[in-house]
N, C-alpha and C positions, 0 to 999 in steps of 0.2 A: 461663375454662375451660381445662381442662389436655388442650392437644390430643395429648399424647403419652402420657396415661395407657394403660394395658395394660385392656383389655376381655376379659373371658371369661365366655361366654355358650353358650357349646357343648361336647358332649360330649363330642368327638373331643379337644378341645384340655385338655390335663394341664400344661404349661409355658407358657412365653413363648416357644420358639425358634419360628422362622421358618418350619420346617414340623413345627410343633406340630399342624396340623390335614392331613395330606398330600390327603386325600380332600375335606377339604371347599373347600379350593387346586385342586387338578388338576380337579374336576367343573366349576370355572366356564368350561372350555373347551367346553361344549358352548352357552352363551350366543352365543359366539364363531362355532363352528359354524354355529347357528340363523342369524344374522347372517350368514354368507358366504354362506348357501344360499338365501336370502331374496334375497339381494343379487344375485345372478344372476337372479332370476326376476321382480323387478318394476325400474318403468321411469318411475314418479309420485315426485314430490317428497318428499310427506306419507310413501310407505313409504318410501323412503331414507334418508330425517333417522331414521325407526324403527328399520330395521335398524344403522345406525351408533351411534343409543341402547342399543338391544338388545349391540352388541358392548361400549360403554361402562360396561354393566351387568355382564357380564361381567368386565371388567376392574376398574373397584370393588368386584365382589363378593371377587378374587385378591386387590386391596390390603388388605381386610380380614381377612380368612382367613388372610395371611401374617405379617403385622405388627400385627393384634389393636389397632388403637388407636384414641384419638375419631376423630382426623382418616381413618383410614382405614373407619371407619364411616360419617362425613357421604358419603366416597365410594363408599360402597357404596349408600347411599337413595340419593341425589342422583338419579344415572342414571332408578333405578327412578321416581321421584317425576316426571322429565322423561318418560321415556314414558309415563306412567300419563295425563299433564295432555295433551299431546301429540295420544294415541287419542283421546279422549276430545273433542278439537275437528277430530280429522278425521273420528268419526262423526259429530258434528255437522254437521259439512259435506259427508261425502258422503250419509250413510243418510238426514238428514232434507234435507238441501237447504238448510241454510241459508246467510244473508249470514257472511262474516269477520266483524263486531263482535259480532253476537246468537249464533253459534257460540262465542269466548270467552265474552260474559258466562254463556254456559250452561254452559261448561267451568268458570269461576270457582265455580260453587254447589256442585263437589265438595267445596269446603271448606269448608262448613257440613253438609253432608252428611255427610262424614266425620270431623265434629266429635260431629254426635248417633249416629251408627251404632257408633263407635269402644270410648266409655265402655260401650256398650251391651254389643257383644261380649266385654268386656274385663270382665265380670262373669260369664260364663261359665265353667264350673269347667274347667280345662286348655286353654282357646281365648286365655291371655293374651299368650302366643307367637306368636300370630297375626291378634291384633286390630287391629295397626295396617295389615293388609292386609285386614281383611275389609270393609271399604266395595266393594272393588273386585269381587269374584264379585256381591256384592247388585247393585251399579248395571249391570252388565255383563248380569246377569239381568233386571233392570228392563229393560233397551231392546233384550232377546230378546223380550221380552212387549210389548212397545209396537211393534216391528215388525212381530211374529207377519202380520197381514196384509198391510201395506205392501211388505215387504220379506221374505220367508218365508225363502228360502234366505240370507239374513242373518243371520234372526233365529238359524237353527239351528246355524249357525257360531257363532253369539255365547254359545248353549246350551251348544256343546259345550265352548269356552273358558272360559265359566262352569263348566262342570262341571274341568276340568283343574285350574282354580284352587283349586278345593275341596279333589283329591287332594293337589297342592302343598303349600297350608295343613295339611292333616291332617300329613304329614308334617313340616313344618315345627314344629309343634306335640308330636309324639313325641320328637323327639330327647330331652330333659330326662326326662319320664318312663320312655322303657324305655333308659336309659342303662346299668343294671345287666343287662339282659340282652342288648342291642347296645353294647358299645365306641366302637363308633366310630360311633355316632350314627346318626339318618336326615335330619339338615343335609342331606348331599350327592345325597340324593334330591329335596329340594325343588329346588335348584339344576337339577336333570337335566329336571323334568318343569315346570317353572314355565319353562325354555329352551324347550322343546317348544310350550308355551302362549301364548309371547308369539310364536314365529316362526307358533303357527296363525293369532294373531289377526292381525298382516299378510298374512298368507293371505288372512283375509274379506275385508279391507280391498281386495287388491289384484284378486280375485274381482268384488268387487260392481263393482270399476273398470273392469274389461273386458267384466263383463256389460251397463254403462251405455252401452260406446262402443257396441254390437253388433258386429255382424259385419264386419270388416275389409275389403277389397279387393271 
C-alpha cells in the first residue's frame, strides 16, 4: 500500500496544497470543542476515554483534510471506529447491565452487523458516501426501541442521536452532488453536527450515570 498517495474525495479540495481544503481543516475544531466541554462536565472512566476519543477524532479528521493522504485517512477512521466500538460496550454495560466479557462479545457482532447493513446501504442511489457509516444511526435506533421501556429517558436521547446522525450523513452525502452549486462543499457540515452528536451521546451516557447513583448527599 502506498501510504503516501494523495487522496481527493471532496469538493472543497482542487489541489494537493495543505490547505487545499481550509473549511473542511478548521471545522474539525469543534470535535475538539465538544471534547473540552464534555470533559469538564463528566467524572466516569468510560466518558473520559470518549471525550479524549472524540478530541482524537478531531485531530485525525485535521490530518486528513490537510495532507489528503492514505496514512492520514486510516487516521481519520481509526478514532472514529474506536469510539464507535467503545459506546457501544459502555451501552452495554451501563443501559443493559451487563458483565465485562458478554458486553464485548455483544460489542463484537457489530461487525457482522455492519457487514450485512453496509453493502445493503451502499446500493442505495447517492447514500454511497455514507454507507460506511450507516450501521451506526440503524443500531443506535435499534437500542432506542429496545430500551423504549426499560430505560425511556435513554432511549430518547439515543432517538435524538440517532436522528443527528442522519442530518450528519445527509450532509455528508451532498457534498459531491451539489458541488456545482456549493464550492466549497457541505464536508464541513458534517464535521460541525456529527461533533454535536457524538459530545450528545456522552451526554446520555453521563445522564443515565447520575440518574443510576440517585440523589447525592
Amino acid at each position: 500500500m502506498d501510504w503516501m498517495r494523495q487522496v481527493d474525495g471532496y469538493c472543497e479540495r482542487l489541489g494537493p496544497g495543505y490547505w487545499a481544503e481550509p473549511l473542511n481543516a478548521v471545522t474539525n475544531a469543534a470535535f475538539v470543542i465538544a471534547a473540552l466541554v464534555m470533559w469538564r462536565r463528566v467524572d466516569g472512566v468510560l466518558e473520559r476515554a470518549l471525550c479524549l476519543i472524540l478530541g482524537g477524532i478531531g485531530v485525525g479528521s485535521y490530518l486528513f483534510h490537510t495532507h489528503a493522504t492514505v496514512w492520514a485517512g486510516v487516521a481519520d477512521v481509526a478514532p472514529i471506529a474506536v469510539f464507535s466500538l467503545l459506546y457501544i460496550f459502555a451501552a452495554n454495560r451501563r443501559f443493559w447491565g451487563l458483565g465485562r466479557w458478554l458486553a464485548l462479545g455483544l460489542t463484537a457482532l457489530f461487525f457482522p452487523f455492519a457487514a450485512v447493513v453496509t453493502p445493503l446501504v451502499d446500493r442505495v442511489p447517492g447514500m454511497q458516501a455514507a454507507s460506511a457509516y450507516a450501521p451506526l444511526p440503524i443500531l443506535i435506533a435499534i437500542y432506542a426501541v429496545l430500551l423504549r421501556n426499560r430505560l425511556p429517558q435513554v432511549a430518547r436521547g439515543l432517538a435524538i442521536g440517532a436522528g443527528l446522525l442522519v442530518v450528519s450523513l445527509t450532509f455528508r452525502s451532498l457534498d459531491q452532488p451539489l458541488c456545482a452549486a456549493i464550492p466549497v462543499g457541505t464536508h464541513f457540515l458534517w464535521h460541525c453536527c456529527n461533533a454535536l452528536m457524538l459530545g450528545w451521546m456522552i451526554a446520555v451516557l453521563r445522564r443515565h450515570r447520575l440518574a443510576a447513583q440517585g440523589p447525592q448527599g
